[in-house]
OpenMM code with the backbone's topology and positions (N, CA, C; nanometers):
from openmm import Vec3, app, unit

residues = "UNK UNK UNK UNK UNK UNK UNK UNK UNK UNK UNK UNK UNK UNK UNK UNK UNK UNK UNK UNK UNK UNK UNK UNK UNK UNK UNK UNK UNK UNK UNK UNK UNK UNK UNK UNK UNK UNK UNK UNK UNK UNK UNK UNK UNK UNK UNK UNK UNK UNK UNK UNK UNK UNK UNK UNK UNK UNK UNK UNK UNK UNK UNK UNK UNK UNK UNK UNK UNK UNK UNK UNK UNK UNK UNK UNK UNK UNK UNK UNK UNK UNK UNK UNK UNK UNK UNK UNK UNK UNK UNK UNK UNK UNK UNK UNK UNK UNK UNK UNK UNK UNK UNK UNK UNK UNK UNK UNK UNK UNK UNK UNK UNK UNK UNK UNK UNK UNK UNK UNK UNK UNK UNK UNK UNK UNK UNK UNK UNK UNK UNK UNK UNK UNK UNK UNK UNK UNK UNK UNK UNK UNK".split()
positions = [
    Vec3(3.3928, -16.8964, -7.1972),
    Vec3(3.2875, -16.9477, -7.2818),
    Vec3(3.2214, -16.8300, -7.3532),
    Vec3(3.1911, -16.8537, -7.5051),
    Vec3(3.1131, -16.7439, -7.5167),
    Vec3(2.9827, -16.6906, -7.5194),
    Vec3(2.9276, -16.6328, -7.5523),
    Vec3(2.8084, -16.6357, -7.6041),
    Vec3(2.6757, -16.7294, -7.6478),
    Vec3(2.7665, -16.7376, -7.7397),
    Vec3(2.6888, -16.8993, -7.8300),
    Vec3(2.7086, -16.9924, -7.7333),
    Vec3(2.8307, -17.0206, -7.7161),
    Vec3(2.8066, -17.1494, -7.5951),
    Vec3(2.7461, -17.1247, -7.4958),
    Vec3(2.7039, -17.0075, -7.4453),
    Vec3(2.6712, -17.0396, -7.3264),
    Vec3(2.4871, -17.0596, -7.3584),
    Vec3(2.4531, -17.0173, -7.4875),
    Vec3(2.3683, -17.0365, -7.5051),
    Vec3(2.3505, -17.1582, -7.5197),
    Vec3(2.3964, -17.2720, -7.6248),
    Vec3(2.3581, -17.3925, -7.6872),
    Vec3(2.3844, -17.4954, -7.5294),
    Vec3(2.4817, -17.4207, -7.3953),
    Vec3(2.4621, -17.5201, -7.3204),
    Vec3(2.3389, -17.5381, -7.2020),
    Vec3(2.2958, -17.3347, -7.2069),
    Vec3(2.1740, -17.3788, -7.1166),
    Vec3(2.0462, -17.4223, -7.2336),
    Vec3(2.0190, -17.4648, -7.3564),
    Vec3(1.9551, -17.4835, -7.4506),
    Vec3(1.9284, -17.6501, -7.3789),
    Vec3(2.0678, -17.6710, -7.4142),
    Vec3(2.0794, -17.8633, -7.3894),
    Vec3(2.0396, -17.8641, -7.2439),
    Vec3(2.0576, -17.8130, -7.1489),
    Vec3(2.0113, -17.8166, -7.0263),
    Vec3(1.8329, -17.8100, -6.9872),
    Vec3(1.8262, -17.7085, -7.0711),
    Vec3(1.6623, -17.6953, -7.0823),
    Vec3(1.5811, -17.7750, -7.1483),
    Vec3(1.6474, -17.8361, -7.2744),
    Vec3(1.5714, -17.9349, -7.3266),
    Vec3(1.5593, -18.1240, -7.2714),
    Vec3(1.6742, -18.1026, -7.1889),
    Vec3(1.7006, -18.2341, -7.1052),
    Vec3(1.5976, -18.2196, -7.0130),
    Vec3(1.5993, -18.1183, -6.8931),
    Vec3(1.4699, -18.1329, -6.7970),
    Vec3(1.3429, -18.1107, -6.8592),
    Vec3(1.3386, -18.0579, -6.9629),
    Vec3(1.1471, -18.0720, -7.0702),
    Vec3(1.1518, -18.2226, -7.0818),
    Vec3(1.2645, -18.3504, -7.1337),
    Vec3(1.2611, -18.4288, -7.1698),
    Vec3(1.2112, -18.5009, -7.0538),
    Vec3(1.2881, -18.4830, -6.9171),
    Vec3(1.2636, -18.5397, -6.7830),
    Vec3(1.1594, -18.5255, -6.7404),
    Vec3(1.0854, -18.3939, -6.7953),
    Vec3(0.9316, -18.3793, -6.7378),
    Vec3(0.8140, -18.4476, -6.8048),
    Vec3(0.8692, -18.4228, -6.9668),
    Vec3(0.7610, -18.4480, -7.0639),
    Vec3(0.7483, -18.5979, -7.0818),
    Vec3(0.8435, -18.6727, -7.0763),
    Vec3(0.8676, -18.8299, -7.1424),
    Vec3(0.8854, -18.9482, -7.0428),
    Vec3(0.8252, -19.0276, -7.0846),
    Vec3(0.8579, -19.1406, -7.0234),
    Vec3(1.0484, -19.2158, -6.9976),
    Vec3(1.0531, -19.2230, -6.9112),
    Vec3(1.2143, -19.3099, -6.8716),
    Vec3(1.2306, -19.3778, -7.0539),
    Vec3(1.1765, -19.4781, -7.0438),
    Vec3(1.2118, -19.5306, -7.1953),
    Vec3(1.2167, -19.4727, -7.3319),
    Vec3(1.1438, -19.3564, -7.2948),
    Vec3(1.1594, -19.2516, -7.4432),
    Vec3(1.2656, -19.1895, -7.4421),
    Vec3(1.2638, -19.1148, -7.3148),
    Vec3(1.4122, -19.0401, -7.3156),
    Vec3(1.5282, -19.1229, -7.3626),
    Vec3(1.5641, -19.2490, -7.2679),
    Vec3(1.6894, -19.3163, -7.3535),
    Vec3(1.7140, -19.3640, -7.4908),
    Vec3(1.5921, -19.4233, -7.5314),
    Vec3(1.5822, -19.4415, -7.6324),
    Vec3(1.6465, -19.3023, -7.7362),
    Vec3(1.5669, -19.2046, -7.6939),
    Vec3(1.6072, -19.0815, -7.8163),
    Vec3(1.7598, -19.0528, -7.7753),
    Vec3(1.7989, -19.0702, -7.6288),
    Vec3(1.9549, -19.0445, -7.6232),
    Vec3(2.0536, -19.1141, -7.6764),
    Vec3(2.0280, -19.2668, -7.6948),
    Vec3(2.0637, -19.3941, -7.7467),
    Vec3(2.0321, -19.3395, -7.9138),
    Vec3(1.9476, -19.3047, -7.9825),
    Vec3(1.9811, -19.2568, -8.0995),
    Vec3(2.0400, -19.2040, -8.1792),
    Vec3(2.0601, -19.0655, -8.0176),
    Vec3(2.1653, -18.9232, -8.0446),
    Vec3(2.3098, -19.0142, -8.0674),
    Vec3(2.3648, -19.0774, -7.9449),
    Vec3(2.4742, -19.1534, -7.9769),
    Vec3(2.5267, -19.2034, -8.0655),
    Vec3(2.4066, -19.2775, -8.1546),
    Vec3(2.4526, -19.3724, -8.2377),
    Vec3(2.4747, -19.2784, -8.3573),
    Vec3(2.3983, -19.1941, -8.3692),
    Vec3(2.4118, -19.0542, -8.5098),
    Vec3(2.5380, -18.9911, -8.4675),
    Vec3(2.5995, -18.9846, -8.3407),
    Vec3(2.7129, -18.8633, -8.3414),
    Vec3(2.8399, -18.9735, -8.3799),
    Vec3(2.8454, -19.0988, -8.3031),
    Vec3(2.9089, -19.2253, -8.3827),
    Vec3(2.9918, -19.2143, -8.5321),
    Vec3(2.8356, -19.1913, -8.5787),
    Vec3(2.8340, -19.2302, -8.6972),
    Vec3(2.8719, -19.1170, -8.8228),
    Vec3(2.8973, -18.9535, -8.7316),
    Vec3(2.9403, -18.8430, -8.8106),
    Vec3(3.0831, -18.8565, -8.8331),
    Vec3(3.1557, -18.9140, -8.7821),
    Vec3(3.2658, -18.9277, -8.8047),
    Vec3(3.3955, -19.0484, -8.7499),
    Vec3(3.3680, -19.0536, -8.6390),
    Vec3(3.4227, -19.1459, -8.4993),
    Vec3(3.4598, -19.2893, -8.5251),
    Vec3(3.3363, -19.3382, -8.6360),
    Vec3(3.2723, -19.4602, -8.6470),
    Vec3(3.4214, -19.4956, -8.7527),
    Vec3(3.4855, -19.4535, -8.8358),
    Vec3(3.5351, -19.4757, -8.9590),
    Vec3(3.6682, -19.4908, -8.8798),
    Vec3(3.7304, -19.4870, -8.7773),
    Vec3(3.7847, -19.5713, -8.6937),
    Vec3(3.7824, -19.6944, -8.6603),
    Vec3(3.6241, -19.7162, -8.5939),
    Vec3(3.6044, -19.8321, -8.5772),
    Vec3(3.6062, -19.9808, -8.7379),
    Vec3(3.5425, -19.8470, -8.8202),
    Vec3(3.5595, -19.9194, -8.9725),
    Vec3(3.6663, -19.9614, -8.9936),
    Vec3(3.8067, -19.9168, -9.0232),
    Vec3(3.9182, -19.9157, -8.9873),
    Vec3(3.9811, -20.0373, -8.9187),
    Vec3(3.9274, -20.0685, -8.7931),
    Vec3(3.9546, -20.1581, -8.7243),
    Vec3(3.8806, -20.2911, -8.7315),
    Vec3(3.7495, -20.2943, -8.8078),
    Vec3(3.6813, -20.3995, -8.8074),
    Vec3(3.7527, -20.5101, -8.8261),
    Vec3(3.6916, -20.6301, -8.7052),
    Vec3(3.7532, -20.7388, -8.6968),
    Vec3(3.8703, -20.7612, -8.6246),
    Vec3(3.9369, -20.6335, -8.6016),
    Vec3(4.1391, -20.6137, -8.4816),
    Vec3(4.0704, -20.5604, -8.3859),
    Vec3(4.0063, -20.5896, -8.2661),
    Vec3(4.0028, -20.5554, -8.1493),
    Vec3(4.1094, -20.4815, -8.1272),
    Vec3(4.2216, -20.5504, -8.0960),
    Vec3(4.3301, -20.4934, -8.0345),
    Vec3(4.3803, -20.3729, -8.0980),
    Vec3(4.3643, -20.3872, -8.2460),
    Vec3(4.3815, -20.2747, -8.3338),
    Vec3(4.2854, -20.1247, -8.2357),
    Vec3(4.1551, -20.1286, -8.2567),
    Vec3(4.0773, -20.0602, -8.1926),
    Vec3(4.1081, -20.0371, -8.0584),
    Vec3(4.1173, -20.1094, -7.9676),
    Vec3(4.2349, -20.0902, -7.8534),
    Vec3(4.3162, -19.9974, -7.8295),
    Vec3(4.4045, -20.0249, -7.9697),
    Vec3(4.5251, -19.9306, -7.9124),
    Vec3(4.4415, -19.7933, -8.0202),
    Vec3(4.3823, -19.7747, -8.0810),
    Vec3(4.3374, -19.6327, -8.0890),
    Vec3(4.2867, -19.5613, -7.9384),
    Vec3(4.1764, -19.6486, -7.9223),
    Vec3(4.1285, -19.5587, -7.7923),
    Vec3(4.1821, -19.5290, -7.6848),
    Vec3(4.2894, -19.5943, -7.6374),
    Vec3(4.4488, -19.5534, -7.5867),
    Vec3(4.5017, -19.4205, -7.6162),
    Vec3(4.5119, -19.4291, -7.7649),
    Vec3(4.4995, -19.2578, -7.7875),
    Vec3(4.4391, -19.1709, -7.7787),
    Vec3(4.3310, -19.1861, -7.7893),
    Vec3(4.2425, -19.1465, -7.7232),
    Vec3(4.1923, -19.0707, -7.5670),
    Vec3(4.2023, -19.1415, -7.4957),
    Vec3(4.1624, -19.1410, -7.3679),
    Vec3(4.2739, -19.1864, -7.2676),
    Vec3(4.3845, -19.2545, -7.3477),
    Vec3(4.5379, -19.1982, -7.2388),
    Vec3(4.5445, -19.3679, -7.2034),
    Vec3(4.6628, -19.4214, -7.2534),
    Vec3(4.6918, -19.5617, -7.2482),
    Vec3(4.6631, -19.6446, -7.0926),
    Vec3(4.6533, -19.5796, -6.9862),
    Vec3(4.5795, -19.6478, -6.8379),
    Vec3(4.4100, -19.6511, -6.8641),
    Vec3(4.3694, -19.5842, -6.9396),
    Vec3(4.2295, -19.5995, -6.9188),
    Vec3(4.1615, -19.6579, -7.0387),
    Vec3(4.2269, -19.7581, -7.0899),
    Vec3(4.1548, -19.8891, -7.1699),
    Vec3(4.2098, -20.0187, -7.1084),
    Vec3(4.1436, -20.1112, -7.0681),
    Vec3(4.1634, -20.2501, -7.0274),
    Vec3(4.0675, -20.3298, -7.0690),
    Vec3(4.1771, -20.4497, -7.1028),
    Vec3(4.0836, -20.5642, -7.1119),
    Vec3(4.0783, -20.6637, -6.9934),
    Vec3(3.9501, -20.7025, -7.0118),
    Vec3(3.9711, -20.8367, -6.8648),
    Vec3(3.8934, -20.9761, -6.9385),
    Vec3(3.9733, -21.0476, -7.0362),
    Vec3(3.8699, -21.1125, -7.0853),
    Vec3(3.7603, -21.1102, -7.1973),
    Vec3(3.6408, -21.1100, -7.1721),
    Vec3(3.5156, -21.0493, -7.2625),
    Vec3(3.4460, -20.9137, -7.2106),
    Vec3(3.5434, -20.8253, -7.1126),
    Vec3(3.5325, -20.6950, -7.0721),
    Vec3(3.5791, -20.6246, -7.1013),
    Vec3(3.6050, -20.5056, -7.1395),
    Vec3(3.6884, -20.3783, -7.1650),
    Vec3(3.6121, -20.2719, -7.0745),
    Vec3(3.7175, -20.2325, -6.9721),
    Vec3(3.6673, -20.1281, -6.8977),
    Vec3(3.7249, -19.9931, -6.9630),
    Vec3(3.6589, -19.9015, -6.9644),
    Vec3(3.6989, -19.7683, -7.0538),
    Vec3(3.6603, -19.6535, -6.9581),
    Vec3(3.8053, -19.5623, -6.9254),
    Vec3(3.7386, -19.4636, -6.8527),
    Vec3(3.7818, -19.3148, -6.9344),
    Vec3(3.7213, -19.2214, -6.9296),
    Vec3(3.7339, -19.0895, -6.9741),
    Vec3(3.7580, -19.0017, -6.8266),
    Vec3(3.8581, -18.9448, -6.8376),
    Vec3(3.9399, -18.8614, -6.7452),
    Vec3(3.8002, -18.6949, -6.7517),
    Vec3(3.7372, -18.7121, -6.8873),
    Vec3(3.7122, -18.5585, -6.8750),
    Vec3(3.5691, -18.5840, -6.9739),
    Vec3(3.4930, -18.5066, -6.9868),
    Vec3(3.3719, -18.5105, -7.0657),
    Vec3(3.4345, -18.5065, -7.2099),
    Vec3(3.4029, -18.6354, -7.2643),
    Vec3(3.4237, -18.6001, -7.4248),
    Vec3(3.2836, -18.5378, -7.5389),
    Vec3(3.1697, -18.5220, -7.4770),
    Vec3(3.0780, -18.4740, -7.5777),
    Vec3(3.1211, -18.3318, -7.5500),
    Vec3(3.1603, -18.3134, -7.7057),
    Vec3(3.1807, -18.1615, -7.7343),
    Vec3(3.0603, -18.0571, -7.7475),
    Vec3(2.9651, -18.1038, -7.7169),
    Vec3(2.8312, -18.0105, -7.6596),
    Vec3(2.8292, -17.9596, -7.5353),
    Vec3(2.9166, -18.0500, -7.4329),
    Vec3(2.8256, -18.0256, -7.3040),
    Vec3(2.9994, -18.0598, -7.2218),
    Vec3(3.0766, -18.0729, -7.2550),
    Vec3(3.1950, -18.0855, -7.2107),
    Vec3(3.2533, -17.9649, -7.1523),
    Vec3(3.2734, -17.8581, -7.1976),
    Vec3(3.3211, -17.7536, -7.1022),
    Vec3(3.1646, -17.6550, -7.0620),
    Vec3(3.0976, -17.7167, -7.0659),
    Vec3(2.9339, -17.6459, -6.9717),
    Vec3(2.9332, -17.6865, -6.8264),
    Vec3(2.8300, -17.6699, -6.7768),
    Vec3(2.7628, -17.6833, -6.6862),
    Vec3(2.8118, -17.8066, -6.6401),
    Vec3(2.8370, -17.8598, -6.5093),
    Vec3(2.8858, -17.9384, -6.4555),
    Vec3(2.7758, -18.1185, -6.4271),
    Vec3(2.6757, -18.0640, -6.3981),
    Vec3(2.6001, -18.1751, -6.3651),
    Vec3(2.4981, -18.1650, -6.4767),
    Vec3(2.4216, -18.2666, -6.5233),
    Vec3(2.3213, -18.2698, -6.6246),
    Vec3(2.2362, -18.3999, -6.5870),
    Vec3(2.0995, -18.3900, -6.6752),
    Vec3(2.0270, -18.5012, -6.6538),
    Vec3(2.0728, -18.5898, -6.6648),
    Vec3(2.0389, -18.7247, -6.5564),
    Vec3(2.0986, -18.8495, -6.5995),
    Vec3(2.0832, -18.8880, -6.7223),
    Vec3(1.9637, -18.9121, -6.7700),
    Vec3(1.9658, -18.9105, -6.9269),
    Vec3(2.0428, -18.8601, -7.0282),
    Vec3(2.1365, -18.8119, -6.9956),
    Vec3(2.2152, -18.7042, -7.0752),
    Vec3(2.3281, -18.8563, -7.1452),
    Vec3(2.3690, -18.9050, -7.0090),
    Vec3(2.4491, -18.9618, -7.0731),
    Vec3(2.4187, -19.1138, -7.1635),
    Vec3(2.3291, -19.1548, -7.1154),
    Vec3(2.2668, -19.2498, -7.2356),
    Vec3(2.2920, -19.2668, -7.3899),
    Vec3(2.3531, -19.1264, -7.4153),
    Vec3(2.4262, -19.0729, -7.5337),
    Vec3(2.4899, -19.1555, -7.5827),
    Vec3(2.6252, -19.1156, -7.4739),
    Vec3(2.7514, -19.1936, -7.4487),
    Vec3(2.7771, -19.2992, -7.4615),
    Vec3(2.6377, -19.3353, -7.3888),
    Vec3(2.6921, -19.5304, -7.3628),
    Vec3(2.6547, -19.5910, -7.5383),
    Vec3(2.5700, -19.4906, -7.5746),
    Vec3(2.5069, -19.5675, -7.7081),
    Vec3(2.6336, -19.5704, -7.8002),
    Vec3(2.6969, -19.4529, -7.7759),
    Vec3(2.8135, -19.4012, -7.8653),
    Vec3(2.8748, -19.4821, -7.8854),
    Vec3(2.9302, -19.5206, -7.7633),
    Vec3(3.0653, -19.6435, -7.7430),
    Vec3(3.0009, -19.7785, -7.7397),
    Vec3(2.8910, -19.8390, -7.8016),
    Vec3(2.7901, -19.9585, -7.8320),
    Vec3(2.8113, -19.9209, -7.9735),
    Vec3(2.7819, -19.8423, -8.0080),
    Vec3(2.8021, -19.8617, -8.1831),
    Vec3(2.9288, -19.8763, -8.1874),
    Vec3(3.0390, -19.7959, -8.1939),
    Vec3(3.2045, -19.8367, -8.1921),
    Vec3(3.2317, -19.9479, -8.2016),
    Vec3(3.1751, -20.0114, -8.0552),
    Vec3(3.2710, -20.1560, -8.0366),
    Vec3(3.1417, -20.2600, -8.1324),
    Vec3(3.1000, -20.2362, -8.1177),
    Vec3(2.9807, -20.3306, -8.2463),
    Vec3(3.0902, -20.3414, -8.4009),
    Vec3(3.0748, -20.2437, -8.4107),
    Vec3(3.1311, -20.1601, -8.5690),
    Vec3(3.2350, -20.2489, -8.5873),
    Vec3(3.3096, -20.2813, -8.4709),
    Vec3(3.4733, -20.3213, -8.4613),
    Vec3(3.4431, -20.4765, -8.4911),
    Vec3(3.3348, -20.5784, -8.3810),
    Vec3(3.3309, -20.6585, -8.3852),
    Vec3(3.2104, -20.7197, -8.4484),
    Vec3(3.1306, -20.6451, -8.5309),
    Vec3(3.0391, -20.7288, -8.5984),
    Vec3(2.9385, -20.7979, -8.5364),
    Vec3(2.9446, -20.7595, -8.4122),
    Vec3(2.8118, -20.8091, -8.3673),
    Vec3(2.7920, -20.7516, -8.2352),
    Vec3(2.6457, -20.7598, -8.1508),
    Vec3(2.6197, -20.6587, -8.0365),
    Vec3(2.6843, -20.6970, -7.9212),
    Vec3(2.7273, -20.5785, -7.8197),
    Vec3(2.7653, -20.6037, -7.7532),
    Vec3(2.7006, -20.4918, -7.6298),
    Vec3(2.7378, -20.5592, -7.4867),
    Vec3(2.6591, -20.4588, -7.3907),
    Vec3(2.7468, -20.3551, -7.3068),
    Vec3(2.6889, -20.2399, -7.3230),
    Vec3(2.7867, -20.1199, -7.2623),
    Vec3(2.6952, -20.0846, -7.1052),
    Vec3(2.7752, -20.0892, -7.0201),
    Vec3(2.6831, -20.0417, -6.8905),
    Vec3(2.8002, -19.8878, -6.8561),
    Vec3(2.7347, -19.7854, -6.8464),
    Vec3(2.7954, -19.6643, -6.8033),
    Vec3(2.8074, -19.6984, -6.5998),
    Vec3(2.9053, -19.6385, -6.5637),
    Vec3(2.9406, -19.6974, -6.4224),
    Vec3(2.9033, -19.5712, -6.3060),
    Vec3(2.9868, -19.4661, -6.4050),
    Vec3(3.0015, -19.2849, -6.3661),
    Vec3(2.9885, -19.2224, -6.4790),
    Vec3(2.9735, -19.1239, -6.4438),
    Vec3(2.9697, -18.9908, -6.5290),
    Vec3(2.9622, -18.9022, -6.4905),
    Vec3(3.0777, -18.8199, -6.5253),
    Vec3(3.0936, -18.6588, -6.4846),
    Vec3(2.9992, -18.5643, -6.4926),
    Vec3(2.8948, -18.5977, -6.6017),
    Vec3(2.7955, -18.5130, -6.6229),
    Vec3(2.6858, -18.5289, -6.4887),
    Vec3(2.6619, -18.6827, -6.4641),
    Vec3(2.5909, -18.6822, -6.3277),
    Vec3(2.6507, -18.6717, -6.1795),
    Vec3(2.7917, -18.6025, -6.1524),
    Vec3(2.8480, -18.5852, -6.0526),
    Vec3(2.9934, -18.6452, -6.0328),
    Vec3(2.9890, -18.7618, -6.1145),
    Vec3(3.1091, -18.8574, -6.0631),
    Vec3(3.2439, -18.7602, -6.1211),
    Vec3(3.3503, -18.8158, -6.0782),
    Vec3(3.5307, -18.8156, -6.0915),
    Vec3(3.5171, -18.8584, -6.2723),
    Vec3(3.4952, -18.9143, -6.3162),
    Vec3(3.5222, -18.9474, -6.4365),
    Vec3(3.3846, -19.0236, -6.4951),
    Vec3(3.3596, -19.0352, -6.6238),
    Vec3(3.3383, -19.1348, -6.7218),
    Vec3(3.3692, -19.2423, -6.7179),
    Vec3(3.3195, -19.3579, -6.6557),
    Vec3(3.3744, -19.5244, -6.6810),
    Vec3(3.2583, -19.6203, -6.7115),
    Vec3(3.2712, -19.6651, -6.8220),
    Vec3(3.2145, -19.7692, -6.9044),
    Vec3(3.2554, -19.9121, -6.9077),
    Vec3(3.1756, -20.0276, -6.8654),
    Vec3(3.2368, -20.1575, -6.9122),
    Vec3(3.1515, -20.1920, -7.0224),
    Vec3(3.2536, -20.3040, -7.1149),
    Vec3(3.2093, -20.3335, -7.2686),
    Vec3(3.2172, -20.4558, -7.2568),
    Vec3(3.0791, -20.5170, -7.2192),
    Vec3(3.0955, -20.6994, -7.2554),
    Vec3(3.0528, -20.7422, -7.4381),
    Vec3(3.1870, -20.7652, -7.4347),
    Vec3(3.1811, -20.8431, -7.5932),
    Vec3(3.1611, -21.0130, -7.5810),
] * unit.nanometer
topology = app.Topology()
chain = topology.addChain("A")
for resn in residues:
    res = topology.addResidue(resn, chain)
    for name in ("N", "CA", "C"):
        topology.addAtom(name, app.Element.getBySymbol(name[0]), res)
């Protein structure tokens, strides 16, 4: 890691526990749920554009994605797991982070599958590597 990174990751580290100290539970997610939906929307999202309306279309992207065993459908569920940290901020840093951290994430992959299907849908984060777990796993009730 270099320099810079190692700076911008104890930065994000430091500004997560100010957030944990300074803010209320609902502020913090909220602003993490924002971050998500803006990093979404820098580029990621025009995928989901792409796919609007083909689920399955969108499907088999994130397959590519994240490795054809770790997208399923069950129904009006899609369980989604990430083998490895995909935020390229905090992905090869520091191992554990505020729970809040990942609130990001879940917002991330709520705009996506929205984007795809035109209307809201609910993302519950399960694990996360950033808070200790084996992997990233998300279910998506559409």
């Amino acid at each position: 890691m270099t320099e810079k990174e190692k700076f911008a990751q104890d930065w994000i580290k430091t500004l997560m526990s100010n957030m944990d100290r300074q803010l209320d539970e609902g502020t913090r997610i909220r602003l993490m749920e924002l971050s998500g939906r803006a990093c979404a929307r820098q580029g990621a999202v025009n995928t989901a554009k792409a796919c609007k309306g083909d689920l399955d279309k969108f499907l088999a992207a994130m397959k590519k994605w994240v490795g054809g065993n770790n997208v399923r459908r069950d129904g009006n569920k899609i369980h989604l797991v990430y083998s490895k940290c995909l935020c390229p901020l905090v992905q090869s840093g520091t191992e554990k982070l505020s729970d809040t951290y990942c609130n990001c994430s879940r917002e991330w992959v709520k705009e996506m599958y929205e984007t795809v299907l035109g209307k809201p849908v609910d993302v519950q984060l399960t694990e996360s590597i950033k808070r200790g777990g084996k992997a990233c796993r998300f279910i998506v009730r559409i």
